[in-house]
C-alpha positions as CSV (number, residue, x, y, z in Angstrom):
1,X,7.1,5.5,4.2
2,X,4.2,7.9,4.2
3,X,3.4,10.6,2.3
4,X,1.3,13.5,3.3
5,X,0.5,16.7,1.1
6,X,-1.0,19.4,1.1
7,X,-2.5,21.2,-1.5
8,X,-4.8,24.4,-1.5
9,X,-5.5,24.0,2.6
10,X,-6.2,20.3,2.0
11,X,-4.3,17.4,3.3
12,X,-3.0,14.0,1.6
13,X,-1.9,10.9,3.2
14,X,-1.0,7.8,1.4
15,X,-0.7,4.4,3.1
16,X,-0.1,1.1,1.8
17,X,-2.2,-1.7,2.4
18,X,-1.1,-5.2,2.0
19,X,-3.4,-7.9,3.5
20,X,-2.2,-10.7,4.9
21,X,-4.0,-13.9,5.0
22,X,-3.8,-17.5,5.8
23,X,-3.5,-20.1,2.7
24,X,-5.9,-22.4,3.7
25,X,-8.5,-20.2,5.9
26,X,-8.2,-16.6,4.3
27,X,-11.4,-15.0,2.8
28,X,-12.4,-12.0,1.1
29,X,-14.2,-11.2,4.2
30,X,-10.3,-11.1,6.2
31,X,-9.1,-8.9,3.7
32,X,-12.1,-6.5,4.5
33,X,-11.5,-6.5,7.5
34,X,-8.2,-5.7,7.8
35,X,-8.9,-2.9,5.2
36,X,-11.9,-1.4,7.4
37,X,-9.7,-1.5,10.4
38,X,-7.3,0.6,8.6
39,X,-9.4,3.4,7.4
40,X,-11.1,3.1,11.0
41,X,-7.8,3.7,12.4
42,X,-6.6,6.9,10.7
43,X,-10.4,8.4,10.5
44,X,-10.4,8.2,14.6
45,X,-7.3,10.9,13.8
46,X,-9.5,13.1,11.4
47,X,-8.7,11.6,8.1
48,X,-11.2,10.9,5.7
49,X,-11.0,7.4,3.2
50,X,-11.0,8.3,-0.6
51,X,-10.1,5.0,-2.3
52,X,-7.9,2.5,-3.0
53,X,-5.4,2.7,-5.5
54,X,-2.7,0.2,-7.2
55,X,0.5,1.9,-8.5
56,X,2.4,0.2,-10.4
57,X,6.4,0.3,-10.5
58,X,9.9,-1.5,-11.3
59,X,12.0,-2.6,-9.1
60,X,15.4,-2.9,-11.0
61,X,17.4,-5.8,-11.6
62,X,19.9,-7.0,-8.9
63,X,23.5,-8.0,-10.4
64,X,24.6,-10.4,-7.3
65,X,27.9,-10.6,-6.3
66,X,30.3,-11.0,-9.2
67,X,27.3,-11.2,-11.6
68,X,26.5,-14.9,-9.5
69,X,22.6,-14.8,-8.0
70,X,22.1,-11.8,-10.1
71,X,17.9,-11.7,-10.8
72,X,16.4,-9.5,-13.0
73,X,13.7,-6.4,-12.9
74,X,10.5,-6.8,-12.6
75,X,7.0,-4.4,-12.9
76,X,4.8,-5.1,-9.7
77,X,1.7,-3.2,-8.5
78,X,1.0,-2.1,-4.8
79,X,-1.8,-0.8,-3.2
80,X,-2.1,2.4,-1.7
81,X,-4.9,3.8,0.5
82,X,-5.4,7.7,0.0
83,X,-6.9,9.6,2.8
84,X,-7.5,13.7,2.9
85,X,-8.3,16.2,5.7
């Protein structure tokens, strides 16, 4: 889901970014990369890169099905690319 707000005639849009790459091969350099083509992508529609930013969150725990496979909550952090126009 993306969010996109506007505040005093400015713009907001927040993406998430999750790089994938492969166990043995993957570099820094592919996680660039995939992050440069992403901010290249939405300034071609006007939008202009501010930063990356983690947000953490918790997911709640899951009960299973008549309390069997239940597993609990956990705090995670994503990564969120904010843009403005």
């Amino acid at each position: 889901m993306l969010a996109v707000i506007k505040i005093k005639n400015m713009k907001y849009k927040v993406v998430p970014f999750v790089a994938a790459i492969e166990f043995k091969n993957g570099t820094s350099n592919h996680v660039a990369q995939q992050l440069e083509a992403l901010i290249n992508k939405y300034a071609l529609e006007g939008w202009n890169y501010i930063r990356l930013e983690g947000v953490s969150t918790y997911v709640g725990p899951d009960n299973g099905c008549f309390g069997f496979g239940g597993k609990p909550g956990y705090s995670t952090t994503k990564q969120m690319v904010v843009f403005s126009k």
